[in-house]
TITOR-893120 format. One record per residue (C-alpha): residue number from 1; residue in one letter; x, y, z negated. Coordinates in Angstrom, 3 decimals. Each point is the difference from the previous one (the first is absolute). Layout:
<recs>
 zaza bapa        x        y        z
  NUM    A        X        Y        Z
...
</recs>
This chain:
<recs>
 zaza bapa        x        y        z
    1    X   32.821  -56.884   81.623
    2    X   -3.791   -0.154    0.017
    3    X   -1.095    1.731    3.465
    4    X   -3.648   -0.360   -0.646
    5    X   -0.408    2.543   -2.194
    6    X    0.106    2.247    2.601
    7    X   -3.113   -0.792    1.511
    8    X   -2.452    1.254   -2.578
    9    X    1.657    3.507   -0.674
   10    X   -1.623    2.012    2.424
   11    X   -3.169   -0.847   -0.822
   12    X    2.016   -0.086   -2.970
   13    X    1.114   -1.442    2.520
   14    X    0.394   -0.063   -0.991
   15    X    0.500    0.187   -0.585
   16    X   -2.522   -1.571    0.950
   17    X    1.973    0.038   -0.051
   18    X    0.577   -0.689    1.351
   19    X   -4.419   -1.190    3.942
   20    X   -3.291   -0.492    6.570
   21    X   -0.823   -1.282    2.954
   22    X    3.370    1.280    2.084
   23    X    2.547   -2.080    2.233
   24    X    0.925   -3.485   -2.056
   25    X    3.679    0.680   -1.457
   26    X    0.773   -3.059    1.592
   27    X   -0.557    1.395    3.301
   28    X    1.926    3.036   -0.755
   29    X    3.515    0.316    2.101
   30    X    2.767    1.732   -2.522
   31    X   -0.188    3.357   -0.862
   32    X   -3.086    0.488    1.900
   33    X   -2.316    2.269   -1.175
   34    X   -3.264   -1.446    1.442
   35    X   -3.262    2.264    1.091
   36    X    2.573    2.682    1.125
   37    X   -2.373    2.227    1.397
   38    X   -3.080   -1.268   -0.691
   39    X   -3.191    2.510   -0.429
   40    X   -0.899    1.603   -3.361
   41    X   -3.221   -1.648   -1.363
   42    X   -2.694    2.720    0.267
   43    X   -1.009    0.414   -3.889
   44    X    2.152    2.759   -1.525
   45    X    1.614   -0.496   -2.801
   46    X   -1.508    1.187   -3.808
   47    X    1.002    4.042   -0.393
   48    X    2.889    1.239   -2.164
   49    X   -1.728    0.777   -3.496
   50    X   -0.423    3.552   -1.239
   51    X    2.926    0.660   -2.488
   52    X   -0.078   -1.333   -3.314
   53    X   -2.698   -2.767    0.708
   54    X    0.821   -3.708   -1.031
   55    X    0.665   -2.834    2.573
   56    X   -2.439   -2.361   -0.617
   57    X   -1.135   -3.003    2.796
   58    X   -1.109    2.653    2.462
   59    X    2.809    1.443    0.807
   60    X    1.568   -3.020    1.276
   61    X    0.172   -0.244    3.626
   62    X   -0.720   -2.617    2.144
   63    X    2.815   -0.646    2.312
   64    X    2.412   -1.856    1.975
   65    X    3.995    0.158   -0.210
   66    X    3.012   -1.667    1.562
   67    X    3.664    0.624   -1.840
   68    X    2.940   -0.862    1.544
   69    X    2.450   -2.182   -2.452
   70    X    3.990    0.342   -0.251
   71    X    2.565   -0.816   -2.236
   72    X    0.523    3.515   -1.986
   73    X    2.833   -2.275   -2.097
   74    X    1.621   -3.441   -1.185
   75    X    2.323   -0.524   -3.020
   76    X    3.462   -0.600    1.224
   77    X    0.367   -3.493   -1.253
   78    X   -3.515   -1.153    1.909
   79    X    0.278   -1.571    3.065
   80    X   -2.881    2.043    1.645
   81    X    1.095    2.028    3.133
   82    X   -3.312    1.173    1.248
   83    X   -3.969    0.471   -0.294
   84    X   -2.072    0.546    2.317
   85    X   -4.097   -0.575    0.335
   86    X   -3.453    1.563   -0.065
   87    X   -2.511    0.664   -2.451
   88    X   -3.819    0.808    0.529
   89    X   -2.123    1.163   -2.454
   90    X   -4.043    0.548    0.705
   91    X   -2.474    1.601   -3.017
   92    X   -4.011   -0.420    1.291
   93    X   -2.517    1.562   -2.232
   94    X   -2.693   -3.217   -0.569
   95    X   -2.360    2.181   -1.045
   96    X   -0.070   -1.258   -3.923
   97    X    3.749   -1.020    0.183
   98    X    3.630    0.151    1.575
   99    X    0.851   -2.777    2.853
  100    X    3.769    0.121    0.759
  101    X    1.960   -1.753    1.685
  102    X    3.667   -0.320    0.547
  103    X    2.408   -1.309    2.312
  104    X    3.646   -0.483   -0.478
  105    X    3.066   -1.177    2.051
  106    X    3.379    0.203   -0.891
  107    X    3.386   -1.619    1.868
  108    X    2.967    0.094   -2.294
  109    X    3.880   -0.628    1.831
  110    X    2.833   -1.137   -2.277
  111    X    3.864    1.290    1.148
  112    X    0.039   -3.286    2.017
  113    X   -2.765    0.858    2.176
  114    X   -2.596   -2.350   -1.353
  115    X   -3.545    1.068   -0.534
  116    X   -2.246   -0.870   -2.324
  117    X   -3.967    1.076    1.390
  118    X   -3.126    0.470   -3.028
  119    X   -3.102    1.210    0.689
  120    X   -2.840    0.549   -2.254
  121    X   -4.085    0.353    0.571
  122    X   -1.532    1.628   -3.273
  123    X   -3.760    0.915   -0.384
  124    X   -2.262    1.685   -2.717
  125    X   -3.287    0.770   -0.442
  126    X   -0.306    1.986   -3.159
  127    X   -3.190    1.755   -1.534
  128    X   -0.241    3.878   -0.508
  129    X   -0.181   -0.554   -3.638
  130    X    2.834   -1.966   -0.484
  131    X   -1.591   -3.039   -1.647
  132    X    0.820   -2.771    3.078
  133    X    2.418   -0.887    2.187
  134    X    0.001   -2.992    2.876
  135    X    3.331   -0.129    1.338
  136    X    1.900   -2.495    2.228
  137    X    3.884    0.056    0.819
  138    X    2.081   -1.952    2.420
  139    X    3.531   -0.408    0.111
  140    X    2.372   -1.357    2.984
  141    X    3.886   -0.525    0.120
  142    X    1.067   -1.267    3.302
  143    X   -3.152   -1.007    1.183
  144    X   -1.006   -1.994   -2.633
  145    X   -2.867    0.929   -2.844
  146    X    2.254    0.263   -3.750
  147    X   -2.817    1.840   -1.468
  148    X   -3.785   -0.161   -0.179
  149    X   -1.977    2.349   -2.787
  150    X   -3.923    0.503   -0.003
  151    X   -2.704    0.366   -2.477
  152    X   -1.959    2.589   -2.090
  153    X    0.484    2.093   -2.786
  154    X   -2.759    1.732   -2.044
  155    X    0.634    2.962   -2.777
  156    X   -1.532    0.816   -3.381
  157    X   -1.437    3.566   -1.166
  158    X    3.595   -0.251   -1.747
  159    X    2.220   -0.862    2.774
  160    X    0.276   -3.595   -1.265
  161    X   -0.982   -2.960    2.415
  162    X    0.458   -3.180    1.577
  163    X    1.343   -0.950    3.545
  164    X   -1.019   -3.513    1.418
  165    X    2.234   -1.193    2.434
  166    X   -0.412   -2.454    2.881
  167    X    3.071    0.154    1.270
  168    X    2.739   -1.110   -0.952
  169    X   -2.030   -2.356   -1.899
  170    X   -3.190    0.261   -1.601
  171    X    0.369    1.944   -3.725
  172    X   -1.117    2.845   -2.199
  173    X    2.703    2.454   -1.132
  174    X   -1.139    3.267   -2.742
  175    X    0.822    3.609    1.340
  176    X    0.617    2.342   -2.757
  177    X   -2.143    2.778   -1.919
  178    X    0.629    2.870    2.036
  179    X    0.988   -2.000    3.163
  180    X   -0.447    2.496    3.613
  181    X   -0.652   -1.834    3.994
  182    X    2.032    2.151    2.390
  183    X   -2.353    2.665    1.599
  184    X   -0.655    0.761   -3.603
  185    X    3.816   -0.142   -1.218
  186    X    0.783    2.595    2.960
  187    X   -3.187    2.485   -0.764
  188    X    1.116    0.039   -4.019
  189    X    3.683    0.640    1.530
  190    X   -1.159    2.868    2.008
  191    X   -2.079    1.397   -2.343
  192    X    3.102   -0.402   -2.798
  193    X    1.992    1.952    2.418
  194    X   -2.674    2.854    0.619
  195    X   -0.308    0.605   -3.580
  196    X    3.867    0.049   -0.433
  197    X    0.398   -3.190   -1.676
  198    X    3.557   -1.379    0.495
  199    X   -0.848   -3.438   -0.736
  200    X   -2.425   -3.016    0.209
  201    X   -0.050   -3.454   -1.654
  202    X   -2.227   -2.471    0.517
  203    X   -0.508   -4.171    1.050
  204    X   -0.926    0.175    3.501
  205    X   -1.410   -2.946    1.573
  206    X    0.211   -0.260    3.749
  207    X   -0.486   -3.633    1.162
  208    X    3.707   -0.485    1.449
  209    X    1.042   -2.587   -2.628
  210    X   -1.452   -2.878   -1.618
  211    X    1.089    1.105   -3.901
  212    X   -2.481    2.519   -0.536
  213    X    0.748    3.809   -0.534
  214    X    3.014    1.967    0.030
  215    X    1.266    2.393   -2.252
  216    X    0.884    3.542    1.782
  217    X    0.834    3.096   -0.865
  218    X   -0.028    2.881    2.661
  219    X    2.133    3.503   -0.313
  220    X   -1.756    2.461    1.633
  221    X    2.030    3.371    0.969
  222    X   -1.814    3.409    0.866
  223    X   -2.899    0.902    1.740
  224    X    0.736    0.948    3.200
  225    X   -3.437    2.396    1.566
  226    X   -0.059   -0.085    3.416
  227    X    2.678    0.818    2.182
  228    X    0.150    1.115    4.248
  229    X    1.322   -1.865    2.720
  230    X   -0.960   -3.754   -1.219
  231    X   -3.322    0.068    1.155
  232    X    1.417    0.834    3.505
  233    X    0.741   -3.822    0.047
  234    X   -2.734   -1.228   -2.269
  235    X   -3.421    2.088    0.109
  236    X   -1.255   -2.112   -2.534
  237    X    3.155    1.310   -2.074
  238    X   -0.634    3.592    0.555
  239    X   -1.108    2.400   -2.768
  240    X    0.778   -3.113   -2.800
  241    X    2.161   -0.135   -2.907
  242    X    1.673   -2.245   -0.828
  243    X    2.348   -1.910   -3.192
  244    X    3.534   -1.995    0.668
  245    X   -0.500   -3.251   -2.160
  246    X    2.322   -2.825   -1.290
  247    X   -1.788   -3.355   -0.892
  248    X    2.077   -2.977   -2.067
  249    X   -1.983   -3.136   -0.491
  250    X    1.369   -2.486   -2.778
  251    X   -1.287   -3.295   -0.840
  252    X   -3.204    0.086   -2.597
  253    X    1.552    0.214   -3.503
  254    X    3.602    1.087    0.853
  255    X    1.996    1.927   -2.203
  256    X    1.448   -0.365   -3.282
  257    X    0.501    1.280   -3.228
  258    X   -2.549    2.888   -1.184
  259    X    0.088    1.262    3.307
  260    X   -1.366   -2.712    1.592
  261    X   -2.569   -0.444   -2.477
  262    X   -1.151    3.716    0.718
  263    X    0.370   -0.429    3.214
  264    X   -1.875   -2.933    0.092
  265    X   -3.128    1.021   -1.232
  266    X    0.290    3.417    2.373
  267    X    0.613   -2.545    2.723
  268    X    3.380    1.359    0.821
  269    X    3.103   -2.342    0.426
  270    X    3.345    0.559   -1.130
  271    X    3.473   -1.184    1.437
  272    X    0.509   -1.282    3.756
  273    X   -2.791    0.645    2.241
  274    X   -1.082   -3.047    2.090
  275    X   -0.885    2.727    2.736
  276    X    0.010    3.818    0.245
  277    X   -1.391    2.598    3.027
  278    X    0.083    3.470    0.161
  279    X   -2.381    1.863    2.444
  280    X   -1.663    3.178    0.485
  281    X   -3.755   -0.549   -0.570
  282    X   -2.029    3.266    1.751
  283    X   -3.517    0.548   -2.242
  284    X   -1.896   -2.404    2.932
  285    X    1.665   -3.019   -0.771
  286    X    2.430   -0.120    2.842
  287    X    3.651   -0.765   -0.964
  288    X    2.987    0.992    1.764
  289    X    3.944   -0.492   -0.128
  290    X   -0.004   -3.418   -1.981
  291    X    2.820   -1.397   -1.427
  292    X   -0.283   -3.285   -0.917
  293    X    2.562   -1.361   -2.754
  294    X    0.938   -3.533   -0.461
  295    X    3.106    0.138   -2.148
  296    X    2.412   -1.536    2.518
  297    X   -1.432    2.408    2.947
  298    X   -2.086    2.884    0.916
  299    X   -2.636    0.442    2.965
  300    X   -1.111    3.007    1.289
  301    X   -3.298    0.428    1.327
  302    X   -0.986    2.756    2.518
  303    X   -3.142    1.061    0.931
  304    X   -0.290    0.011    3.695
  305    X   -4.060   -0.206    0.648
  306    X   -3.064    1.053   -1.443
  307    X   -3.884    0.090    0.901
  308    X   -2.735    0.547   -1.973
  309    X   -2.752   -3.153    0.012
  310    X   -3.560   -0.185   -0.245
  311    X   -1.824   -1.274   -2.617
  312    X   -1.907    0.649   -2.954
  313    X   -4.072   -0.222   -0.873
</recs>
């Protein structure tokens, strides 16, 4: 299982990727969802677009959320009883780029009662345009760092690039023609889905792992115009549609036969996922009812907070 994958999707996060200045996960108590209550920042956040109009940059929003982890489900033969944890996700508009950061902890009990505690701090800053990316991801297990990722990535007119890490170790690694940094992955994705495409391949590099890019491929089911009673919750949801989304990442190259040749070059894998998440993106950026797939076991992720942030020029 390869958690970290996770924490790029949703600024995608994620998704980038999955990406803020909120309460270190270290300090977080279980389950806690932390800022319960805090005020709304005062900007508002961009307006729904007029029908038909594409989502570019602009229409992401700036914003803070806090999802709630669980175990949705474990294969019978896995040892894994329970999940439990906290994830907090924060988008600032830098004015010529994205800043995001991301904060992730996650307590894991086996049918004996053990627990097993991870957390994660993952930050971005990537440009408007797509062409850089300076990110920086820190892994825990039990206390103790088993991960450290930083460096900076810069893209070509064609998509192809180069990343130079400093962490791990010190090296140069080639991303791809047609390679996409996560705010970018998640506007294409959205705009796939608002045009009815069912499905998007393409490397994706997100600066959670020191091998490069990934190969994903993303079905995408209907668009979904906006709908009443969410943005009773969320204000920042109200009047938005929104796509339901499933992401597999596979390592660079995977595949085989003709099909992985094809897909290769389309930047899609073939096979077993390393990772999958399903989500509902709304047209602002803001994700909702994650599940995050790891083969062995499934997380859910509920959104439970969000604010709108300043920022911007």
């Amino acid at each position: 299982m390869r958690p970290r994958h996770a924490f790029a999707l949703l600024g995608f996060l994620a998704a980038a990727v999955a990406a803020t200045p909120v309460v270190p996960a270290q300090s977080l108590g279980k389950n806690a969802i932390p800022g319960k209550g805090a005020p709304a920042a005062a900007q508002a956040s961009p307006a729904a677009a007029p029908p038909g109009a594409p989502i570019t940059a602009e229409r992401m929003a700036p914003h803070r959320a806090a999802y709630r982890l669980s175990l949705d489900r474990a294969r019978d033969t896995l040892q894994i009883a329970g999940a439990a944890g906290v994830m907090l996700y924060e988008l600032v508009d830098a004015c010529e780029g994205w800043t995001t950061r991301q904060r992730f902890t996650l307590t894991l009990t086996d049918r004996d009662g053990q627990e097993i505690d991870t957390t994660s701090d993952y930050s971005t800053y990537e440009s408007k345009d797509g062409r850089r990316l300076r990110f920086s991801l820190t892994q825990t297990s039990q206390g103790a760092v088993s991960q450290r990722v930083a460096g900076e990535a810069e893209i070509g007119p064609d998509g192809s690039g180069v990343v130079r890490y400093t962490e791990p170790e010190a090296k140069e690694e080639r991303l791809p023609p047609g390679t996409l940094l996560p705010t970018l992955h998640t506007i294409r994705a959205l705009e796939a889905a608002r045009t009815g495409q069912r499905f998007l391949a393409a490397p994706l590099f997100d600066g959670t792992q020191p091998e490069g890019a990934q190969d994903t491929t993303t079905v995408i089911g209907d668009w979904q115009e906006a709908r009443a009673g969410i943005g009773g919750r969320f204000p920042m949801l109200a009047d938005l549609g929104s796509a339901r989304m499933r992401v597999a990442f596979f390592p660079r190259g995977s595949g085989g036969a003709d099909d992985g040749r094809r897909d290769r070059r389309q930047g899609g894998g073939t096979g077993t996922p390393d990772y999958e998440v399903s989500l509902r993106y709304f047209e602002n950026g803001v994700a909702d009812e994650l599940k995050m797939d790891f083969g062995d076991f499934v997380v859910e992720g509920r959104l439970e907070q969000l604010e709108p942030v300043p920022g911007g020029c």
